[in-house]
MOPAC internal coordinates of N, CA, C and O (Angstrom, degrees):
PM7 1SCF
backbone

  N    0.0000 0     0.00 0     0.00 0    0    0    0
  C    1.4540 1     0.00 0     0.00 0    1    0    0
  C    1.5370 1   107.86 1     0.00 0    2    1    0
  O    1.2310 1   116.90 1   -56.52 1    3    2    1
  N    1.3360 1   123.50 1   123.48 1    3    2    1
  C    1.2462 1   120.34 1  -169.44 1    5    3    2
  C    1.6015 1   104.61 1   -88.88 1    6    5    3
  O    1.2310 1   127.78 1   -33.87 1    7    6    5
  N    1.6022 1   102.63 1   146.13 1    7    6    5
  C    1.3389 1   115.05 1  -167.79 1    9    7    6
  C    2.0874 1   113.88 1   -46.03 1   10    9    7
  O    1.2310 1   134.71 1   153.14 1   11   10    9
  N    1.3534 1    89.15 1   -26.86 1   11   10    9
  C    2.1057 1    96.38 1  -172.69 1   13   11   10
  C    1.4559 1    96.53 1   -70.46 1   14   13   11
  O    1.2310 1   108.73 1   156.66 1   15   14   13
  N    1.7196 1   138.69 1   -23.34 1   15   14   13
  C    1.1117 1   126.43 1  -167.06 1   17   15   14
  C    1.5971 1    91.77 1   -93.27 1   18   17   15
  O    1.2310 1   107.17 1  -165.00 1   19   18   17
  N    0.9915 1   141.52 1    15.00 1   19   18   17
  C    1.3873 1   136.72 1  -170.46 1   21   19   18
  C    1.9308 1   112.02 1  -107.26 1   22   21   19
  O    1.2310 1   120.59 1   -71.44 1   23   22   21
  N    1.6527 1   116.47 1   108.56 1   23   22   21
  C    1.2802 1    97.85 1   175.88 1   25   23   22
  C    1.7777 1   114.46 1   -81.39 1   26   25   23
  O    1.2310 1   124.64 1   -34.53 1   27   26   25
  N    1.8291 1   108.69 1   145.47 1   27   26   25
  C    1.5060 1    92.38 1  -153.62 1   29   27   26
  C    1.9433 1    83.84 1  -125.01 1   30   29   27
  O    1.2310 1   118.15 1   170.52 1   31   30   29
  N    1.1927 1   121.13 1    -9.48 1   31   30   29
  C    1.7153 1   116.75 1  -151.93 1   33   31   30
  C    1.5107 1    86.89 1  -104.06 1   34   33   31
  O    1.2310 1   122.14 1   -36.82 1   35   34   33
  N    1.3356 1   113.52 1   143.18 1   35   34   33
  C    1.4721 1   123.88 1   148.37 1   37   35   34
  C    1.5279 1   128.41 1   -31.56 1   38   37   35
  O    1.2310 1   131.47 1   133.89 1   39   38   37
  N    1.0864 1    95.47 1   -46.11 1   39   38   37
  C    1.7129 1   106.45 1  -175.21 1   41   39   38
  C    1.4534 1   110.23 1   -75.73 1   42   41   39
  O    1.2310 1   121.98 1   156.90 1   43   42   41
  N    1.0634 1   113.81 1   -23.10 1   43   42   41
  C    2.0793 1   114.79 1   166.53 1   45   43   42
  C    1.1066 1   113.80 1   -90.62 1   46   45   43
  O    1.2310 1   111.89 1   148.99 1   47   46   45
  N    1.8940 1   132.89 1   -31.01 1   47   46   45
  C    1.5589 1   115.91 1   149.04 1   49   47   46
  C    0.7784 1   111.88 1   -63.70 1   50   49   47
  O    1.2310 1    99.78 1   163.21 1   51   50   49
  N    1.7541 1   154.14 1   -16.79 1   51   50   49
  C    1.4580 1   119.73 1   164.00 1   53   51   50
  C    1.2400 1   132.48 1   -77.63 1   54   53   51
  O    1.2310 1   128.78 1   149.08 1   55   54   53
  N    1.6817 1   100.69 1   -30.92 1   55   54   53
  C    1.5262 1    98.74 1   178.95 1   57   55   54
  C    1.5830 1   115.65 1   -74.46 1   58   57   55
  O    1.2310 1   120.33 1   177.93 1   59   58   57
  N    1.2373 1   116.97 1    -2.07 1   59   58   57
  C    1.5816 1   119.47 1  -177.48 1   61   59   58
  C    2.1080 1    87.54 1   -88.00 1   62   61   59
  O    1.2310 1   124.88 1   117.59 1   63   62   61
  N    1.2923 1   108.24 1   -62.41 1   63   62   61
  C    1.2900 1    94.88 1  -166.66 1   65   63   62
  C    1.7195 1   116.70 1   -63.51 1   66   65   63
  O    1.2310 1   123.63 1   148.35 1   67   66   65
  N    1.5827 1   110.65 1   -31.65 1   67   66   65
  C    1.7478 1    89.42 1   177.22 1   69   67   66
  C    1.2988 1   119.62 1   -82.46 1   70   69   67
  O    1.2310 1   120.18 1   163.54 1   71   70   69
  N    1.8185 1   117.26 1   -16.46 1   71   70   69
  C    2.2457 1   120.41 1   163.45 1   73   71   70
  C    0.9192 1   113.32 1   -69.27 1   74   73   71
  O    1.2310 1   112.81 1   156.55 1   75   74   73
  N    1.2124 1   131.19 1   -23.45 1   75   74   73
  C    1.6202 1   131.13 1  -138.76 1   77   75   74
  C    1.3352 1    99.00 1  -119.38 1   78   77   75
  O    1.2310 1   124.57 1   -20.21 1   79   78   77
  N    1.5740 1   108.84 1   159.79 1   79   78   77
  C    1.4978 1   128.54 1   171.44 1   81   79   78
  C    1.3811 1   105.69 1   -96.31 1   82   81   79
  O    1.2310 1   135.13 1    -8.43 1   83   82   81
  N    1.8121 1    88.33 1   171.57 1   83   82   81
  C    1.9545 1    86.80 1  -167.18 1   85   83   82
  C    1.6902 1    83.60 1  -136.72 1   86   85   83
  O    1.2310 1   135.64 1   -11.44 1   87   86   85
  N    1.4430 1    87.34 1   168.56 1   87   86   85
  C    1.3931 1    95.83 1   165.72 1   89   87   86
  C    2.1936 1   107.67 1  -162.63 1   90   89   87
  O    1.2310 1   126.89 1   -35.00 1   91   90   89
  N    1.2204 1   104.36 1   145.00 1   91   90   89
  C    1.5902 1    96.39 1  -151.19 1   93   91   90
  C    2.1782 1    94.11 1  -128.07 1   94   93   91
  O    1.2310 1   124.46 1   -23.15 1   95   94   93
  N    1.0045 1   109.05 1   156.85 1   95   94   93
  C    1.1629 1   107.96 1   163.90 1   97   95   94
  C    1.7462 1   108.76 1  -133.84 1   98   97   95
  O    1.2310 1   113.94 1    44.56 1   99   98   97
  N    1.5992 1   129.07 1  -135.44 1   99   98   97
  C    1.2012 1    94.31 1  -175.39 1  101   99   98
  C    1.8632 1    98.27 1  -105.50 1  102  101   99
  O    1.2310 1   124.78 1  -173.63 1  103  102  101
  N    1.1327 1   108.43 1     6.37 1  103  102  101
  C    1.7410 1   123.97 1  -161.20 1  105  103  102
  C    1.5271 1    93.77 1   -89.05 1  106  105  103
  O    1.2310 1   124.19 1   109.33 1  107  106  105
  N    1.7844 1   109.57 1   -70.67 1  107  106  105
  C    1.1072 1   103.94 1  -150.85 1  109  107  106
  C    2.0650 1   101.72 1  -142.51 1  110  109  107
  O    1.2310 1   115.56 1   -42.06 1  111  110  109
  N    1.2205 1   126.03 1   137.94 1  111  110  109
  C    1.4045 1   114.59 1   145.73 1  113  111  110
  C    1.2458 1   130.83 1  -114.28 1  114  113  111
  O    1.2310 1   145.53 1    -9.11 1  115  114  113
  N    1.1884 1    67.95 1   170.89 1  115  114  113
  C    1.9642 1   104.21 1  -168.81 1  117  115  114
  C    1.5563 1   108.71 1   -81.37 1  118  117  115
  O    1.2310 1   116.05 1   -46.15 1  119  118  117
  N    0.9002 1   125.11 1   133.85 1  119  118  117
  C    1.5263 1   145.13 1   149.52 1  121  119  118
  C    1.5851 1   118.48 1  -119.32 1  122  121  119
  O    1.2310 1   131.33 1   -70.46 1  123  122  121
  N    1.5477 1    95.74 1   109.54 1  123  122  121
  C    2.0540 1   102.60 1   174.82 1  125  123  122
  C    1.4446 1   112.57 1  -103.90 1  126  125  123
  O    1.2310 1   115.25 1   -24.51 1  127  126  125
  N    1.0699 1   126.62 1   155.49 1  127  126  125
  C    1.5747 1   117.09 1   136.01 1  129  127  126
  C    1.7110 1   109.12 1  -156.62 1  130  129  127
  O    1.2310 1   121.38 1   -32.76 1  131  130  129
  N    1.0567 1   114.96 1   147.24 1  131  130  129
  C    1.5859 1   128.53 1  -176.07 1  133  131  130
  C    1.3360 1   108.11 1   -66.26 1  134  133  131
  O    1.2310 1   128.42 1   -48.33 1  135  134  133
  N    1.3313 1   101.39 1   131.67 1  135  134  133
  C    1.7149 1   112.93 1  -179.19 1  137  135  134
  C    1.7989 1    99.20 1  -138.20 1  138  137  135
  O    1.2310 1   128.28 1   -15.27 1  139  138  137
  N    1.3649 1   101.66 1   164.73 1  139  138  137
  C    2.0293 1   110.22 1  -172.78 1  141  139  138
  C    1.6761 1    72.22 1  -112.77 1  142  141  139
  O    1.2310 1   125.05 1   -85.84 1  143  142  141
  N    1.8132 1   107.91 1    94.16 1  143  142  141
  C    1.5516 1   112.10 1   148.70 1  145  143  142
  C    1.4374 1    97.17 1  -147.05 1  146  145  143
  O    1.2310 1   121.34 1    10.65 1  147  146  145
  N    1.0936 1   115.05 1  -169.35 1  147  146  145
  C    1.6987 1   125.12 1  -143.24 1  149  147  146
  C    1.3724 1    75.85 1  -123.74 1  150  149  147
  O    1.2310 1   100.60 1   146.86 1  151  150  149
  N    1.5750 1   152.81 1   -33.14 1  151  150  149
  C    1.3776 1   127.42 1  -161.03 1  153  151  150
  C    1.4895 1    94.83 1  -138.51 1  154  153  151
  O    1.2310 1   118.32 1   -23.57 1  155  154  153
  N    1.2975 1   120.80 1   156.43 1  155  154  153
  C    1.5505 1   113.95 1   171.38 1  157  155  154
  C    1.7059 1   122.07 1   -74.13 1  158  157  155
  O    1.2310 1    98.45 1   -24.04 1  159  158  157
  N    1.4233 1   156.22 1   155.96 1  159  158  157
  C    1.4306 1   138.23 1  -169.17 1  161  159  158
  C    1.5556 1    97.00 1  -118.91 1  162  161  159
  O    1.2310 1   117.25 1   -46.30 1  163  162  161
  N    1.0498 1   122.84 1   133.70 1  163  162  161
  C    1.6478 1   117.77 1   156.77 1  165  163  162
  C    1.4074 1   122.58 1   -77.71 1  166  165  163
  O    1.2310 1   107.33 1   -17.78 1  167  166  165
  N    1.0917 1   141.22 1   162.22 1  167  166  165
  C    1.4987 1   150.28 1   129.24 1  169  167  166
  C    1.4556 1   101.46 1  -114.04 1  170  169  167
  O    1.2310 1   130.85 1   -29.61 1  171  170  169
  N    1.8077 1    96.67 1   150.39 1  171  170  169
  C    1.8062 1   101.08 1   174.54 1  173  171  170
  C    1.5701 1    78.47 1  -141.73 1  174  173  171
  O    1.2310 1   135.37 1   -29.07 1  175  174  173
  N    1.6977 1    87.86 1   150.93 1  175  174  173
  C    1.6126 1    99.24 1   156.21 1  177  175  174
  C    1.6368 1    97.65 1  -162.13 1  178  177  175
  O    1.2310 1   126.16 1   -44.41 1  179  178  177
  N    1.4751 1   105.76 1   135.59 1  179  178  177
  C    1.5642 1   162.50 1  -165.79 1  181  179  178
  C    1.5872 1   100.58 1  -106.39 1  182  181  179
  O    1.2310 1   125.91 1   -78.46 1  183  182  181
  N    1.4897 1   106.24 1   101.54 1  183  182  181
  C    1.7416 1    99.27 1   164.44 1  185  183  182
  C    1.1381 1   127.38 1   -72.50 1  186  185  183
  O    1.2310 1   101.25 1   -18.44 1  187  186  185
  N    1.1625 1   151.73 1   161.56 1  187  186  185
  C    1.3480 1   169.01 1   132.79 1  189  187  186
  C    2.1463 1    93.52 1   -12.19 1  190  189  187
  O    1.2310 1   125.25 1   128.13 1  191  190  189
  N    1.7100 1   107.53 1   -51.87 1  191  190  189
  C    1.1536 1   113.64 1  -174.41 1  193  191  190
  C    1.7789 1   116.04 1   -47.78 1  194  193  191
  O    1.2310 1   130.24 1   141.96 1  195  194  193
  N    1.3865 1    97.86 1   -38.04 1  195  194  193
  C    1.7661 1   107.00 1  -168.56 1  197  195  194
  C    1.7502 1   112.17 1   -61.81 1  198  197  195
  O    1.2310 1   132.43 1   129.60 1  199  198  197
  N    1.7328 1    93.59 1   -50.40 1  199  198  197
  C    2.2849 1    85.72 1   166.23 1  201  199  198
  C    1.5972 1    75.57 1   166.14 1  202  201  199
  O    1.2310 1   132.42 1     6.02 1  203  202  201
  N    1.2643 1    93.62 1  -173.98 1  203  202  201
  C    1.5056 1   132.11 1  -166.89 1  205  203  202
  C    1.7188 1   105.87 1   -54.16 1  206  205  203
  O    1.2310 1   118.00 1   -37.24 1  207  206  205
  N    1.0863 1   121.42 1   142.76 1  207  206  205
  C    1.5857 1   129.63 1   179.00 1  209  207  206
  C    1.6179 1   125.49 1   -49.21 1  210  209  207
  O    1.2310 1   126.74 1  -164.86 1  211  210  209
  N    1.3779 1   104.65 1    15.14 1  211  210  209
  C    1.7462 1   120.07 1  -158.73 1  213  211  210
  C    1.7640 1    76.33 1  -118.57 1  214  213  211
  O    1.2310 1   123.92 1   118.27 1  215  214  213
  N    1.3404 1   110.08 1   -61.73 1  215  214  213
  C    1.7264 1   117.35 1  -179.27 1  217  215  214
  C    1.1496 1   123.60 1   -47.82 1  218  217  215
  O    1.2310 1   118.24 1   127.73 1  219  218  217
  N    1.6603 1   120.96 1   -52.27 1  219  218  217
  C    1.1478 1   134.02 1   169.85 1  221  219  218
  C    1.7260 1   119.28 1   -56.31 1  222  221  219
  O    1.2310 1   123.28 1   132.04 1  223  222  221
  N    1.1586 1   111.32 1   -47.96 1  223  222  221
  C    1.4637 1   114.69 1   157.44 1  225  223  222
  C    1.0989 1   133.00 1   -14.42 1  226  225  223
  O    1.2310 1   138.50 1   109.65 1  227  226  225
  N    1.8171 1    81.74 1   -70.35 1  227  226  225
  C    1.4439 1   104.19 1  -160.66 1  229  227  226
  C    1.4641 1   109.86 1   -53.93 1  230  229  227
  O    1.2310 1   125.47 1   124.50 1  231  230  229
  N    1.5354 1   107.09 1   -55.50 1  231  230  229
  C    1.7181 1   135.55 1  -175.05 1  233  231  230
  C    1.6936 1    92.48 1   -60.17 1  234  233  231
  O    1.2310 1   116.42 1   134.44 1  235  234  233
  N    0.9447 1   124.42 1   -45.56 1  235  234  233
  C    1.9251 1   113.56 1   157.39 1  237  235  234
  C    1.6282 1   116.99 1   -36.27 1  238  237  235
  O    1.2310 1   127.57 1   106.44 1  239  238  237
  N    1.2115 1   103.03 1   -73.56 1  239  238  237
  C    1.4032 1   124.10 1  -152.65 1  241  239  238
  C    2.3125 1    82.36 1   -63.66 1  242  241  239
  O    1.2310 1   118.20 1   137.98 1  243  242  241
  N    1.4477 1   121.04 1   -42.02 1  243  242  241
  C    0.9492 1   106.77 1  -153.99 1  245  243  242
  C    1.8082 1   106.68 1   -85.87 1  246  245  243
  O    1.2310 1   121.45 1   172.51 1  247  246  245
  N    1.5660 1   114.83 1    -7.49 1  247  246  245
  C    1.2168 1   132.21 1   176.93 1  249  247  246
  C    1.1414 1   111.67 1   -66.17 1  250  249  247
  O    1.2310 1   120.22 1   134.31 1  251  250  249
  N    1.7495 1   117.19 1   -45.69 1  251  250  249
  C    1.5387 1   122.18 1  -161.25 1  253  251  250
  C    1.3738 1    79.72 1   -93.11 1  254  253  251
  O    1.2310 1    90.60 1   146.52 1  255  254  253
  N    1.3301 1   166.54 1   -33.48 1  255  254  253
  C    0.9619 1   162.16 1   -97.68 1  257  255  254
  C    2.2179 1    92.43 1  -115.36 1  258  257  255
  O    1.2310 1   138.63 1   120.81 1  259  258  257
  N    2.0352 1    81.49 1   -59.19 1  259  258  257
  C    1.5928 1   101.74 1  -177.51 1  261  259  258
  C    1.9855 1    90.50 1   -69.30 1  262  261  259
  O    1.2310 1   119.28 1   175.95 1  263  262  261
  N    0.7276 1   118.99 1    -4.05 1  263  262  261
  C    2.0069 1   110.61 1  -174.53 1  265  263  262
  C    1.8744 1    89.84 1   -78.01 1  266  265  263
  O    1.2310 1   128.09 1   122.33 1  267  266  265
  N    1.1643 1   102.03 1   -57.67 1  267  266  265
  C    1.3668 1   114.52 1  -146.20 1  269  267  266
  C    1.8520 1   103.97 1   -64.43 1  270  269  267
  O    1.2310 1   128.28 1   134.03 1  271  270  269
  N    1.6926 1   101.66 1   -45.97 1  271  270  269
  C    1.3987 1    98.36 1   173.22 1  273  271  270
  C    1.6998 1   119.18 1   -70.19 1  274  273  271
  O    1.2310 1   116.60 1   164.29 1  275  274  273
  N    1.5363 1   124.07 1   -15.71 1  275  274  273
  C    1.1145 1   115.61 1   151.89 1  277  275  274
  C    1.4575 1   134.18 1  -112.45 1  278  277  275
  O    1.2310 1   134.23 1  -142.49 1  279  278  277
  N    1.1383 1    90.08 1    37.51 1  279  278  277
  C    1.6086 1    88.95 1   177.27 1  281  279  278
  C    1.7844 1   132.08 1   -91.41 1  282  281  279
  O    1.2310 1   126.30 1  -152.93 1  283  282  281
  N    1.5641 1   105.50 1    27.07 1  283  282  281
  C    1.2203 1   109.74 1  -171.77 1  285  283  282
  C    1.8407 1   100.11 1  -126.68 1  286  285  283
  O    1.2310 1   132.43 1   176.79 1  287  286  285
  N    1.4901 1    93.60 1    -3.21 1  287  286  285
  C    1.8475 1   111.61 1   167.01 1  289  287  286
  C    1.9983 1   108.30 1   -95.72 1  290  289  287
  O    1.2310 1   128.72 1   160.58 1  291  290  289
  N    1.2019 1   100.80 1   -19.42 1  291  290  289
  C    1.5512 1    94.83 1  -155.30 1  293  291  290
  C    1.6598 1   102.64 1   -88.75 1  294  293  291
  O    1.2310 1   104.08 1   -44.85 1  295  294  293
  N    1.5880 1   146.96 1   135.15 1  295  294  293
  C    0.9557 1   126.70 1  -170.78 1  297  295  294
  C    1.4183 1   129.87 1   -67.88 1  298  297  295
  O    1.2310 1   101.58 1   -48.96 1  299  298  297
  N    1.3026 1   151.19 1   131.04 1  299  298  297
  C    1.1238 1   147.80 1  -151.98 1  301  299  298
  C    1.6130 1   103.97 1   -76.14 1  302  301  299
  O    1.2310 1   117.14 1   136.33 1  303  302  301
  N    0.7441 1   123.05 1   -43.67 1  303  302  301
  C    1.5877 1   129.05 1  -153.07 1  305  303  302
  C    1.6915 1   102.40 1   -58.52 1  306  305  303
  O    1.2310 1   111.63 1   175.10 1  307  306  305
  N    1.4558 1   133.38 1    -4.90 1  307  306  305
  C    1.5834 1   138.98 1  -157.23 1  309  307  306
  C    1.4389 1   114.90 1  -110.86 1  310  309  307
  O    1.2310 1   124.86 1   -53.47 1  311  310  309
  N    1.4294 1   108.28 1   126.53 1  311  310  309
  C    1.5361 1   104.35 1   159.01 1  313  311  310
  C    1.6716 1   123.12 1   -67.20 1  314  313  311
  O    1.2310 1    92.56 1  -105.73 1  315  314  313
  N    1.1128 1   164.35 1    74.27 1  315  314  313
  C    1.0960 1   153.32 1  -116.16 1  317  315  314
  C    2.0342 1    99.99 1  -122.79 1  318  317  315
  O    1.2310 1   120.11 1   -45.27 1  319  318  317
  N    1.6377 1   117.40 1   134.73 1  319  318  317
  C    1.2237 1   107.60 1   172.62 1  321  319  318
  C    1.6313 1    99.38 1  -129.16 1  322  321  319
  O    1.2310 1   124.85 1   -42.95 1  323  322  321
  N    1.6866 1   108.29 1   137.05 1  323  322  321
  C    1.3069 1    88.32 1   175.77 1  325  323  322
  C    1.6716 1    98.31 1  -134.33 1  326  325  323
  O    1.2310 1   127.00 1   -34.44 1  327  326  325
  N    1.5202 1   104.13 1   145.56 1  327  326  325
  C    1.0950 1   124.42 1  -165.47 1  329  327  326
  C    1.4299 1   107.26 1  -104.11 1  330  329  327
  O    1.2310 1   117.00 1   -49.49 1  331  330  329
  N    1.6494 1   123.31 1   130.51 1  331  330  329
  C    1.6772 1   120.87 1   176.01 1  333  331  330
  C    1.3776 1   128.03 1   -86.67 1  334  333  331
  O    1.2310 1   110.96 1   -66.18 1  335  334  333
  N    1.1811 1   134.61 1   113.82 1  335  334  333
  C    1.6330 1   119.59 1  -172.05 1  337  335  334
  C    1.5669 1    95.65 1   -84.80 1  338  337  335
  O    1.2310 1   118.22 1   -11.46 1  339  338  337
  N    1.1783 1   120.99 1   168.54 1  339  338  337
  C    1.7998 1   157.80 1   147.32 1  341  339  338
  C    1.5690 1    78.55 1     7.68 1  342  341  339
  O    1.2310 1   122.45 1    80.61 1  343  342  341
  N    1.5215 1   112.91 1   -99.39 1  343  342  341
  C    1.5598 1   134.27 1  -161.68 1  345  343  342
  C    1.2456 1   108.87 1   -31.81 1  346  345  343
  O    1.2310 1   109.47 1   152.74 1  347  346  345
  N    1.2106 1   137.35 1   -27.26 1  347  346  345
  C    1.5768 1   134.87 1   177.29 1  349  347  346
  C    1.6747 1   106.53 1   -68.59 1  350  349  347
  O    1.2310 1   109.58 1   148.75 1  351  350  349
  N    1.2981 1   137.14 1   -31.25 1  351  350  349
  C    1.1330 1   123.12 1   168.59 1  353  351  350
  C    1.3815 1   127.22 1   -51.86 1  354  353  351
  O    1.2310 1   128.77 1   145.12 1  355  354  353
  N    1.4019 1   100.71 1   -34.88 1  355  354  353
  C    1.8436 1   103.95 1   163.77 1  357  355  354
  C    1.3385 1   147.12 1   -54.76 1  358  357  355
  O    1.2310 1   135.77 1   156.81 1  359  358  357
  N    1.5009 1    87.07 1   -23.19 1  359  358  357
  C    1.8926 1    97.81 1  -144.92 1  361  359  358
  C    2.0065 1    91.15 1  -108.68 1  362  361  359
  O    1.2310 1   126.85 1   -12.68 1  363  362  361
  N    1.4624 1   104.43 1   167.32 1  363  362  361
  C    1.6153 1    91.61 1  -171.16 1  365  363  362
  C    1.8538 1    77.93 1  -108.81 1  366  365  363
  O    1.2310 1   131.18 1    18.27 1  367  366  365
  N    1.9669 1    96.04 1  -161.73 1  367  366  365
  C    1.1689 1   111.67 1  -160.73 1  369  367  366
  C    1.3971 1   104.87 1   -61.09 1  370  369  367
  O    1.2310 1   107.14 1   146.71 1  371  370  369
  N    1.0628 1   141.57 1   -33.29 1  371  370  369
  C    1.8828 1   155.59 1  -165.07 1  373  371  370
  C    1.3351 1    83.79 1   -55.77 1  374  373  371
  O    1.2310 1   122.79 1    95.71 1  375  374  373
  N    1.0904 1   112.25 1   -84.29 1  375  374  373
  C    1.3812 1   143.95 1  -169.14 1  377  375  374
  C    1.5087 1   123.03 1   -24.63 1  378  377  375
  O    1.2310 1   122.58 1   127.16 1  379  378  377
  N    1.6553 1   112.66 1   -52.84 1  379  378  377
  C    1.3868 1   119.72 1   158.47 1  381  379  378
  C    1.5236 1   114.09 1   -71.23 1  382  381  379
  O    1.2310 1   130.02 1   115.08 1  383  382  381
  N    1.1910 1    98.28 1   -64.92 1  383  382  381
  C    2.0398 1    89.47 1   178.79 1  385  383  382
  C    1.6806 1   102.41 1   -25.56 1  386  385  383
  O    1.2310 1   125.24 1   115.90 1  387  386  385
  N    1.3566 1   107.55 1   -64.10 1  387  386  385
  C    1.8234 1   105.40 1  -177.68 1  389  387  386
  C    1.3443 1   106.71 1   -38.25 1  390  389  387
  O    1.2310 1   123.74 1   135.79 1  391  390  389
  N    1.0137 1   110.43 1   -44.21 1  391  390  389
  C    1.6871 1   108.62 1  -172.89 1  393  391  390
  C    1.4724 1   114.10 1   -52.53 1  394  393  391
  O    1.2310 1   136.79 1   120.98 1  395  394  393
  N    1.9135 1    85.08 1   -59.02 1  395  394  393
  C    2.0471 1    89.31 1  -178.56 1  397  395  394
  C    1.0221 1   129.29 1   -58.41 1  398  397  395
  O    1.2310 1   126.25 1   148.82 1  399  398  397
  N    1.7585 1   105.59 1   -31.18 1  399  398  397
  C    1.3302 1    95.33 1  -173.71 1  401  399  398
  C    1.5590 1   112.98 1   -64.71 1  402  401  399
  O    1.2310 1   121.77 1   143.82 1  403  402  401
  N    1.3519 1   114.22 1   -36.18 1  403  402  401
  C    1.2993 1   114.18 1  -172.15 1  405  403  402
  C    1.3079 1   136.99 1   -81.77 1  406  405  403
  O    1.2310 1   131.12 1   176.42 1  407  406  405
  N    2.0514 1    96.15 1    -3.58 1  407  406  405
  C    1.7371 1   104.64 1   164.01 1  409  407  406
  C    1.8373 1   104.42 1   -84.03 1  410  409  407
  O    1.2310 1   117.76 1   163.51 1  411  410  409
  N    1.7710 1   121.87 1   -16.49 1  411  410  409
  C    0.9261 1   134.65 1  -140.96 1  413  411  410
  C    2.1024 1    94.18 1   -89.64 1  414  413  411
  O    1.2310 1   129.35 1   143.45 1  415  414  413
  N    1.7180 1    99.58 1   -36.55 1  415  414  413
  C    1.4991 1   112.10 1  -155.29 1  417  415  414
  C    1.8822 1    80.83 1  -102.57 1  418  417  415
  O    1.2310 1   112.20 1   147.85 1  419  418  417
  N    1.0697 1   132.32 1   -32.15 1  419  418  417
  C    1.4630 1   131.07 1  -172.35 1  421  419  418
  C    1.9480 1    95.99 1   -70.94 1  422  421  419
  O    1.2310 1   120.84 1   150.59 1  423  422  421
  N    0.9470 1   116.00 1   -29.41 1  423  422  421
  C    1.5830 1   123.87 1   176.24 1  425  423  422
  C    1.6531 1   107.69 1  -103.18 1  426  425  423
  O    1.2310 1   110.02 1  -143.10 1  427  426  425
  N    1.1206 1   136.33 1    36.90 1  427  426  425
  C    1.2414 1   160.46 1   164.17 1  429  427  426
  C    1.9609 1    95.28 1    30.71 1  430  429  427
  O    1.2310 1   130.79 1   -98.00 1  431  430  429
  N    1.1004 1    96.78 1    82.00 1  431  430  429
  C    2.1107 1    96.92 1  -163.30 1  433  431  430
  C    1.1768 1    72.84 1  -150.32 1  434  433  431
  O    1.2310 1   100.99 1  -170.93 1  435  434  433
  N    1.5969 1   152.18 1     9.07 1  435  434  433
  C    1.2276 1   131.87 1  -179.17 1  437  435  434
  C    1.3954 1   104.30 1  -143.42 1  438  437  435
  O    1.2310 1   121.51 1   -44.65 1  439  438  437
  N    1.4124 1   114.72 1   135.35 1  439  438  437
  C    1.5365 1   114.22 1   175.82 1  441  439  438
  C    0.9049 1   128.79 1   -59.61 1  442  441  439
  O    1.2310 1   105.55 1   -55.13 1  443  442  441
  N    1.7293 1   144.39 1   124.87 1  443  442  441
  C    1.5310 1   148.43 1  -179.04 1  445  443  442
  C    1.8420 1   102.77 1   -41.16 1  446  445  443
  O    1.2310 1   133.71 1   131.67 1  447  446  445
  N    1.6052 1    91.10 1   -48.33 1  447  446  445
  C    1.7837 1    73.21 1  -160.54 1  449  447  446
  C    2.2750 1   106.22 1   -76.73 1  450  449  447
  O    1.2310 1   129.22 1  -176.51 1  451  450  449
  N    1.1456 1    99.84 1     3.49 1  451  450  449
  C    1.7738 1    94.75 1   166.30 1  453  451  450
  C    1.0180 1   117.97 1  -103.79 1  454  453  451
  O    1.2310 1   106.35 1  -151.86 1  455  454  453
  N    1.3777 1   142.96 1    28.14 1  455  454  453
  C    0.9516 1   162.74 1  -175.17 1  457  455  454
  C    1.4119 1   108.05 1  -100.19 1  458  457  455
  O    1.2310 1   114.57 1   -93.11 1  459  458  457
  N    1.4976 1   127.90 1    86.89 1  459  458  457
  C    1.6757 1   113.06 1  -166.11 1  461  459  458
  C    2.0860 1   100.58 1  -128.84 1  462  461  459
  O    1.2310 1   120.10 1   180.00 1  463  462  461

């Protein structure tokens, strides 16, 4: 995921979380809101609560990881923020993608037919 698709400033997680809709499962939520750009941007944020900075990483590295293999299903036009609960420290890489995809297709930002 190249660093320009990445939201990194305070002031774009807020304005995504106070315009934008959410949508949550028990792993992780979603924060959207519609923007006029050519690619969709992520933000992630990982509490201090989930484990140690090796953990949090990881569940980083394995989020953008699940972005990148669907990111040619997901609609471009969105600022997107996604937030990790507790339960993501458990689960390996399979495991979250399942998640995203399904906070991703439950918030209609993901195409029916990639949905498997």
């Amino acid at each position: 995921m190249k660093k320009t698709y990445r939201i990194k400033k305070n002031k774009e997680f807020q304005k995504v979380f106070q315009h934008g809709q959410s949508f949550a499962n028990r792993q992780l939520v979603l924060y959207y809101l519609k923007k006029d750009q050519s690619h969709f941007r992520i933000g992630l944020s990982v509490s201090k609560k989930i484990g140690h900075a090796v953990m949090r990483n990881q569940i980083k590295r394995y989020l953008r990881q699940a972005f990148h293999e669907l990111e040619e299903n997901i609609k471009p036009e969105y600022d997107l923020v996604v937030i990790a609960r507790k339960p993501t420290h458990q689960m390996d890489f399979h495991e979250i993608k399942s998640s995203l995809t399904h906070v991703l297709y439950k918030s209609k930002l993901l195409d029916k037919k990639s949905r498997n």
